[in-house]
N, C-alpha and C positions, 0 to 999 in steps of 0.2 A: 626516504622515510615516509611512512602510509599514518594516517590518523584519521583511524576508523573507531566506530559508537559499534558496540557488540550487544543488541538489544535482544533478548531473551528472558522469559523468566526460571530458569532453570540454571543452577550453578554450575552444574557440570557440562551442560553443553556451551554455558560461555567460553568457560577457562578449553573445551574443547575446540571451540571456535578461534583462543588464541593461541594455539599451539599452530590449527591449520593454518592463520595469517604467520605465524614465524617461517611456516614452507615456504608459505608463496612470495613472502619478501626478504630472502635467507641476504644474512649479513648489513640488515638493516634495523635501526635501535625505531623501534615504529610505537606508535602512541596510540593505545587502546583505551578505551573508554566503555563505560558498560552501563547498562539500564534494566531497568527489570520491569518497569510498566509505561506507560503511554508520557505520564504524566515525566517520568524521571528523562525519557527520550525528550520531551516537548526542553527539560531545563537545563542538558546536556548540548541539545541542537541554539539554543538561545545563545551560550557560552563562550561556543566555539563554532564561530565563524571559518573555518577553515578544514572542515572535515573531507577528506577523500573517498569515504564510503562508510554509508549505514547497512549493517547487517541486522532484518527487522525479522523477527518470527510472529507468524499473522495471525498467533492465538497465546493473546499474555491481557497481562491484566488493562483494563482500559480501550485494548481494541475491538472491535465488531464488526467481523467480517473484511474486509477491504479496507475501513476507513481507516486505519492508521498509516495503511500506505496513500492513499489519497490525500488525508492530511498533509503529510509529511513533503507529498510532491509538489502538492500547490505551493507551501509556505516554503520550501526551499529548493524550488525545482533544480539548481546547480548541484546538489550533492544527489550521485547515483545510490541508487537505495537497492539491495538487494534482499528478497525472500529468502528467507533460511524457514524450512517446513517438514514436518510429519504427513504431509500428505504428499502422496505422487501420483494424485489425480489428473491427465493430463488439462481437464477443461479448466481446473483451479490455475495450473501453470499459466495457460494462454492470457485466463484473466487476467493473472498480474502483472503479467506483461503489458494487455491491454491501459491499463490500467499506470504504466508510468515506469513499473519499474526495470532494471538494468539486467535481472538477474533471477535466476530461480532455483535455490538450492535446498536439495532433498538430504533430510539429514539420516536416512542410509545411507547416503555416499560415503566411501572412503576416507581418510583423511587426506592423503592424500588428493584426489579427486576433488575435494573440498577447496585446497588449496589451490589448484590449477584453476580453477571456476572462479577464486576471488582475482586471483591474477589476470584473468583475460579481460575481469570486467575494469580491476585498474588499468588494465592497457585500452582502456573505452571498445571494449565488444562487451556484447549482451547473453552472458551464458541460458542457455537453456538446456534440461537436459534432454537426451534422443531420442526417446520415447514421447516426447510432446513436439517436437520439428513438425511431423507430417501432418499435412490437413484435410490428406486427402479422407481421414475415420469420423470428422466433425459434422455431428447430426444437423439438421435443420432447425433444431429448437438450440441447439448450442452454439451456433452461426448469429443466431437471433439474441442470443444471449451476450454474445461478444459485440455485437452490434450498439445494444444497448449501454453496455459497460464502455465502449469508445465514444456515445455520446455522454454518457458518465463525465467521463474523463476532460469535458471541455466546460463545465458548469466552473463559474470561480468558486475561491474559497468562502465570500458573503450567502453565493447563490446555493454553493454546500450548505452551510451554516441553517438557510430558511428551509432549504431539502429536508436537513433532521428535524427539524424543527414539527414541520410540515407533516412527519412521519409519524410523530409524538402525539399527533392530533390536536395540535395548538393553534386557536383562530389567530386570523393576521395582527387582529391588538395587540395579544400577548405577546407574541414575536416581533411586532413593532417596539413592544416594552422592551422585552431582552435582548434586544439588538439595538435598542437605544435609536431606531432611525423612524420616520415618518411611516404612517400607516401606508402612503401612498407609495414610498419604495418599497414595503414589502412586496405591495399588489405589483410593481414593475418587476423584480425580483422573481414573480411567482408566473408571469407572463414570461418571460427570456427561458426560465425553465423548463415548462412546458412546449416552447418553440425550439428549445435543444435538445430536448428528451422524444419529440415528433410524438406525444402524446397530449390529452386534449382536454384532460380533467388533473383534479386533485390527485385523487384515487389512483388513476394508472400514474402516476407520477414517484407517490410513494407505495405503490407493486415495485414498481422499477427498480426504487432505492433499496427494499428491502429484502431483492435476491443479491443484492452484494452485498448491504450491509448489515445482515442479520447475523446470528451465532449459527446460525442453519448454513449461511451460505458459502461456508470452507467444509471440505468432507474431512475427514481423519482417517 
């Protein structure tokens, strides 16, 4: 038995997504669960402690860009998170990968195909699809791109948190306010950052943030 969260905002590619999980775990009574924004993912993942895979599509309500996979991986690194997407951009693919997640499914696939792809990754392999494997077509600004998204990908969830914050153009007070901690760990906070990002200011800091986590930086 599989008990997967099928986050989408669209009704019919849910119930589409659960017909593909009945292939791939044919004569198993499996426990689906569904979300439709950020917020309903965030009270679903709280619940249930015992999920086997989230199926996350990377443009629904409340996400921006990457973060809702970022979120998700920080605060429950044990449950594999796979992309379910309208875009079959290969540099978005890499990203997500980059980026934490198990998986990366183009929803032209198949249904079939769909199913084989959740199935591999419950067996702990990392689908991707074949047209994004090689590396040998990845430009030097998109090498540089994935670079930065892998150092992305080591900030904590607090050091996330003063990132957007940061982005929002919020001086350290404010964000000392709404994060309820001392002016002085923002500024430590804001230092670790910029020594994990290997940038040297504020500014290139949130540059950085905001080719992953803007509305711009998923293609369609």
């Amino acid at each position: 038995m599989a008990r997967v969260l099928v986050a989408d905002d669209h009704p019919l590619f849910r119930e589409a997504l659960r017909v593909a999980l009945g292939d791939a775990c044919t004569g198993e009574e499996n426990v689906i669960l569904e979300a439709e924004d950020l917020d309903g993912i965030k009270e679903v993942v709280a619940e249930q402690d015992d999920l086997d895979l989230i199926l996350l599509d990377l443009k629904m309500p409340g996400v921006v860009g990457f973060s809702g996979l970022v979120d998700l991986r920080q605060s429950h690194p044990e449950i594999p998170i796979v992309v379910v997407s309208a875009t079959e951009e290969p540099m978005t693919i890499r990203e997500a990968i980059t980026f934490g997640a198990a998986g990366f499914i183009p929803k032209s696939l198949a249904r079939q195909e769909i199913a084989q792809a959740i199935s591999n990754v419950l067996e702990g392999e990392v689908f991707v699809p074949e047209h994004a494997r090689v590396d040998g077509d990845v430009s030097d600004d998109d090498r540089q791109r994935l670079e930065v998204a892998k150092r992305m990908s080591t900030l904590t969830p607090q050091q996330m948190r003063v990132l957007s914050l940061i982005s929002e153009g919020k001086p350290n007070k404010i964000i000392a306010y709404e994060l309820d901690v001392a002016e002085t760990t923002v500024k430590a906070h804001i230092t670790a950052i910029l020594r994990k990002l290997k940038v040297h200011s504020r500014t290139q800091a949130v540059l950085a943030a905001q080719r992953h986590f803007s509305t711009e930086s998923i293609s369609t």
